[in-house]
N, C-alpha and C positions, 0 to 999 in steps of 0.2 A: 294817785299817779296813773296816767293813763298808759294802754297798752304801749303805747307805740314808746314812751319812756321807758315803761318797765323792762321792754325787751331791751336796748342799750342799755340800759345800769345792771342786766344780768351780765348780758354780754362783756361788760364791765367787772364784774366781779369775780367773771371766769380770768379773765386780764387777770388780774390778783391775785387768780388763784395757780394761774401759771407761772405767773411771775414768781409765787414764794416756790415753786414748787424747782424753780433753776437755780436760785435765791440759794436756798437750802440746800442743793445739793454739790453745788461749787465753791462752800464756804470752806470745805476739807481741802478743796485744791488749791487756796491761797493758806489756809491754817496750816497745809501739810508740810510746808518751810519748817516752820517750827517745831509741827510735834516731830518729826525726824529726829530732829537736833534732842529735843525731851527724851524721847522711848527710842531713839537710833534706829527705826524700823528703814528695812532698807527698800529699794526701787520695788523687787520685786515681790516682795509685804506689801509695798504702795498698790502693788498690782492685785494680787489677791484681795486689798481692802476694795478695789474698786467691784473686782468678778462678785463679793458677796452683795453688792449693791446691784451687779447688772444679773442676779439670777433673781434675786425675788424680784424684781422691777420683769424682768423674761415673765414670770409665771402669772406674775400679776396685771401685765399689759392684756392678756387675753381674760384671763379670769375677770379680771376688773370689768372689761368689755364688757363682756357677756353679762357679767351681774348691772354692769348699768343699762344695757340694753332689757332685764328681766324688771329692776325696779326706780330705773329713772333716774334721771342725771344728778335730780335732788340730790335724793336722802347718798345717793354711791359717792358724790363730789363729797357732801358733809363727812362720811366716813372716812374717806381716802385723807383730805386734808388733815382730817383729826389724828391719825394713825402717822401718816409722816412728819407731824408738828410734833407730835410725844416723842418721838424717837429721835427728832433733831436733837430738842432738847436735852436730851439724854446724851448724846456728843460730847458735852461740854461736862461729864463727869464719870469721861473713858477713863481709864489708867492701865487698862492693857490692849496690848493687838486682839487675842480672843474679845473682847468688849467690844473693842471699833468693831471689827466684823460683826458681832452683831447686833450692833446699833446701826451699821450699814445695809444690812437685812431687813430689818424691818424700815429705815426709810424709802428703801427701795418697793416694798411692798404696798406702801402708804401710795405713795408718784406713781404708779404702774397705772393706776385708774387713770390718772389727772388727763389724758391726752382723749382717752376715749370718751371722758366724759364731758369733757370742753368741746369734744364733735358733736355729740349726739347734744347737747345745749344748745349749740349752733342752730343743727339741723330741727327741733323743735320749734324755734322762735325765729327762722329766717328763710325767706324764698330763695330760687336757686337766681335772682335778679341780684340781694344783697350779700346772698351766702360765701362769696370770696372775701369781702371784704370784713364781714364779721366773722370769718373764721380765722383772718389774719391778726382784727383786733386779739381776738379771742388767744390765741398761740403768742403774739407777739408779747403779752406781757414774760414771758422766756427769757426772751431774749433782755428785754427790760432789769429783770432779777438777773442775767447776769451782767450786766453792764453796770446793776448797782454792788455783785457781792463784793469783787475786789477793793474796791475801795471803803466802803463798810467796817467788812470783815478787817482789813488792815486799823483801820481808824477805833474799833471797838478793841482789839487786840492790843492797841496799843494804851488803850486808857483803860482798860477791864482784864487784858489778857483774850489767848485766844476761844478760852472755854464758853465766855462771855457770846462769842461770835455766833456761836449754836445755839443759846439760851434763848438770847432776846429774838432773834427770826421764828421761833419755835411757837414761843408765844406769839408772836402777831398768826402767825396762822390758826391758833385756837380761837382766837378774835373774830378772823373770816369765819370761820363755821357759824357763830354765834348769830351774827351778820345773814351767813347767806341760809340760814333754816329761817328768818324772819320774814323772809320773801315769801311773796304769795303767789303760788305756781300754778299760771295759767297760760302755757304756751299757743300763740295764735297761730301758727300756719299748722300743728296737726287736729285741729279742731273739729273739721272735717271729715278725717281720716277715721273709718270705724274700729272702733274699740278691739274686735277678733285681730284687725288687721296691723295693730300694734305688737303682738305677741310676738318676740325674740323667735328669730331662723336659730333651727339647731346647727353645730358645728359643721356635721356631715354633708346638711344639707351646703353649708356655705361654701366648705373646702370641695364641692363636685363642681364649682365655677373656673373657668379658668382663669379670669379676672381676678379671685381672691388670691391664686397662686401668683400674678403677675405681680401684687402689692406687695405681698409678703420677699420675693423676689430683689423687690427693688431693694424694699427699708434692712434685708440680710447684706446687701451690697454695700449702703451708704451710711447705715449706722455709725461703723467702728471710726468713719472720719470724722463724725460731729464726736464721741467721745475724744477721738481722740484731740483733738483742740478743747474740749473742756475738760478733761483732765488734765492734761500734757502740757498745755501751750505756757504755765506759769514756771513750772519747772523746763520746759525750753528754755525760754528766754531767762532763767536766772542761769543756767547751765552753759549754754550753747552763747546766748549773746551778754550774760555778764551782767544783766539788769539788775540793780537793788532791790531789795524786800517790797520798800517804798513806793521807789518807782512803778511798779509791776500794776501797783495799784491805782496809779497814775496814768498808764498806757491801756491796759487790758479790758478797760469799758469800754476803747472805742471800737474795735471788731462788734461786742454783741449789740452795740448800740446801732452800727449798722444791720445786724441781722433782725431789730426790733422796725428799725424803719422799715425794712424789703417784707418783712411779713406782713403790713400794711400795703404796702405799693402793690405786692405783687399780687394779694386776691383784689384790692382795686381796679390794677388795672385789666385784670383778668372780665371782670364784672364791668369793667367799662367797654370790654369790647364785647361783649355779650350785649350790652344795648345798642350795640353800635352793629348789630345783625351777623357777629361772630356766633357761628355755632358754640353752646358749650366743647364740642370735644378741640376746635378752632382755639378757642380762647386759651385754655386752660392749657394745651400743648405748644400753645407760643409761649408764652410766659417761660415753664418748664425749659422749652428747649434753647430758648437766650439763655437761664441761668445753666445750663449743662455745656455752655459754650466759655461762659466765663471762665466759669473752673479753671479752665484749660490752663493757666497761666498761672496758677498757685501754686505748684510745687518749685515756681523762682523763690519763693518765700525765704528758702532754705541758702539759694548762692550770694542773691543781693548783697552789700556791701553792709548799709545800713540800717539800723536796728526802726528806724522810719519807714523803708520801703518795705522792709517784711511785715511789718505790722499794716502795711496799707493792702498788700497781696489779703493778712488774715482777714482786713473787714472786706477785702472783696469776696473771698470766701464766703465769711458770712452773709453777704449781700445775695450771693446770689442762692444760698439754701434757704435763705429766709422766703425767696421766691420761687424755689422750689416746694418746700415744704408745706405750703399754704397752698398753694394747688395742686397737689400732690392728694393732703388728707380730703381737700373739697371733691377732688375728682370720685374719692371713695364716698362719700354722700350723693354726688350724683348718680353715680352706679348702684350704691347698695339700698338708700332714702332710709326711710324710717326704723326699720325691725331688724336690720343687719350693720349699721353704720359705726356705730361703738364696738360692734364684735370684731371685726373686719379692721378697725384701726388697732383695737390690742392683737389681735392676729400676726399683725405687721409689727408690730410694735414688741413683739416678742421675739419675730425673728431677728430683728435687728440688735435686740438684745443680747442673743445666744449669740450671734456671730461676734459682737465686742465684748462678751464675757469668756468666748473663748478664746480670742485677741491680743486681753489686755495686760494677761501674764507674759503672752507672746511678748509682747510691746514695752516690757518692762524688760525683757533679756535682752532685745534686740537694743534697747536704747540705754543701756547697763553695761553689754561688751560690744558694740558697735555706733550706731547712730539713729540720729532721728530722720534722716534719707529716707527711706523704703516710705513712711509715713506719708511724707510730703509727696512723692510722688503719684502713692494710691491718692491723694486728695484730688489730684489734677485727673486721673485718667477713668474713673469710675463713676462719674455724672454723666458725664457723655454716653458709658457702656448701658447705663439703668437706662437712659432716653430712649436708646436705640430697642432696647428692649420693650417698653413702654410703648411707644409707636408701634411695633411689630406685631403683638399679642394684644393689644386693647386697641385697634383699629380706627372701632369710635365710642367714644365717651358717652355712656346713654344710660337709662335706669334697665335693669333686670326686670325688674316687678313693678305691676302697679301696685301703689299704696290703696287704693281704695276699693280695693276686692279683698273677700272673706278670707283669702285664701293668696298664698302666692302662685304670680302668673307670667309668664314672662310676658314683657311688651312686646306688641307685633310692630308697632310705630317707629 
């Protein structure tokens, strides 16, 4: 197989591996009808099962980083995968709250890599001409996994039960590992790049940038709204709008399914205005700041009349994080490149964590004695406040360092 295939069939199996990796972790959000009803565990259990999943996922988004920035997106992806497939697995023969939580814990620890490592994959095997749009493939299978769990997980639950719903996702991702350690790892754009000039930025040195602070800024802002549509949004709509078991499974693909399409469009067309003599920091901050415009109009989700137009707010939602998102982590590859890029995405990816882990008990009282309001609201007004921010403190979009010095250096260019 030559280079230029092998690079889209990784980029391809990063797809898959994102994709089990939302797959898997949304299948407790349509299961959790049920096991309720089984183990009666109530909203705010709900919430606590989710924080043990958003603290190892916190710890492990930077850890994860950093270790795939020390020994490659390889063998870190093989591990991670392998690590949140056994523990999927394992789901599906909980019998208490103590068990869920910690089967929660560790597939959270497993996922924590998956984002960093699907960057720095990217950024090995792609110029910054194609790197939106394979970083969209690359993410977009996300959204993919979950536009397939609901209806899956309902359809397996119903002919297997819903223990079944854990099992079998679990295993296909043991399959990927098998799959992706077979590949032969020879990525072409850092080929060039000397060997010293790969070795991982310490933390220190990365949090003395004000750019790393600016990322981790954003993803503490914008997190707890993408949890909270993947947790919440199944138990919304059985709650709030009265939807079947059934149904949910029937509706609730189409929001991520537009979020799976906007994470292609949007590093596309991000990368098509880069050929079209858009500066990257031009490019990448049009894109962004239409999607932080759309927002605006999401929290009608919640007055609208019918259970159609909220659902059409939710894929707008999703529409436009999907095209946030994908330029968002590419903007941090163009800033950090080779030796800081994985670290700097768990970085971010940790604060966003901590803030929807400390959230999501919140979010479970407030939508237990009052409503799911506040929620809706933060969706609509905190894309706009991250741009504004964005703009402000990262001026222009540019690398720090050359890659191809012994040493790090900043760019005078």
């Amino acid at each position: 197989m030559k280079k230029y295939s092998i690079r889209w069939f990784v980029v391809f199996m990063v797809f898959l591996a994102t994709g089990l990796s939302f797959l898997d972790r949304q299948v407790l959000s349509i299961a959790i009808i049920k096991i309720q009803k089984e183990f009666h565990f109530s909203d705010v259990e709900y919430g606590w099962v989710n924080t043990s999943f958003l603290l190892s996922y916190a710890i492990m988004f930077t850890l994860g980083g950093w270790l795939i920035d020390k020994v490659g997106a390889k063998k870190g992806l093989a591990v991670a995968v392998g690590v949140w497939s056994v523990a999927n697995i394992f789901h599906g023969f909980m019998n208490s709250l103590p068990q869920l939580l910690t089967f929660r814990f560790f597939l959270g620890m497993g996922e924590g890599a998956c984002f960093p490592g699907a960057a720095k994959t990217v950024f090995d095997w792609f110029d910054k001409k194609e790197r939106g749009l394979a970083n969209g493939i690359a993410i977009g299978g996300s959204a993919i996994g979950a536009v397939i769990a609901p209806p899956l997980t309902i359809w397996i639950s119903n002919f297997y039960g819903w223990r079944a719903g854990f099992v079998i996702p679990g295993i296909a991702g043991i399959a990927w590992v098998v799959i992706w350690l077979l590949i032969r790892w020879k990525p072409v754009v850092s080929n060039d790049v000397k060997p010293e000039s790969q070795k991982p930025v310490s933390f220190l040195t990365i949090l003395s940038f004000r750019q790393s602070w600016v990322f981790i800024t954003i993803r503490f802002l914008l997190d707890p709204v993408m949890y909270f549509m993947m947790f919440w949004i199944p138990k919304y709509l059985s709650e709030v709008r009265h939807v079947s078991y059934q149904e949910i499974g029937n509706l609730l693909w189409i929001p991520f399914l537009a979020l799976g399409i906007s994470n292609i469009l949007g590093g596309l067309f991000s990368d098509k205005l880069i050929k079209s003599n858009f500066t990257i920091n031009k490019a990448r901050k049009t894109v962004m700041g239409i999607a932080a415009a759309l927002t605006l109009v999401v929290p009608f989700a919640e007055y609208v009349s019918t259970i159609e137009a909220s659902l059409a707010l939710m894929a707008l939602y999703m529409f436009a994080h999907g095209c946030w998102i994908t330029n968002y982590i590419t903007s941090i590859s163009d800033v950090f490149g080779q030796r800081a890029t994985s670290t700097v995405v768990g970085l971010s990816g940790t604060a966003g964590a901590i803030s929807s882990l400390i959230l999501n008990p919140l979010i479970g009282n407030i939508v237990q004695h009052y409503s799911y309001k506040p929620m809706w609201l933060a969706s609509g007004i905190l894309y706009p406040l991250a741009f504004v921010i964005f703009v402000l403190f990262i001026p222009k979009i540019q690398p720090l360092f050359s890659e191809k010095k012994d040493i790090l250096q900043p760019e005078t260019a």
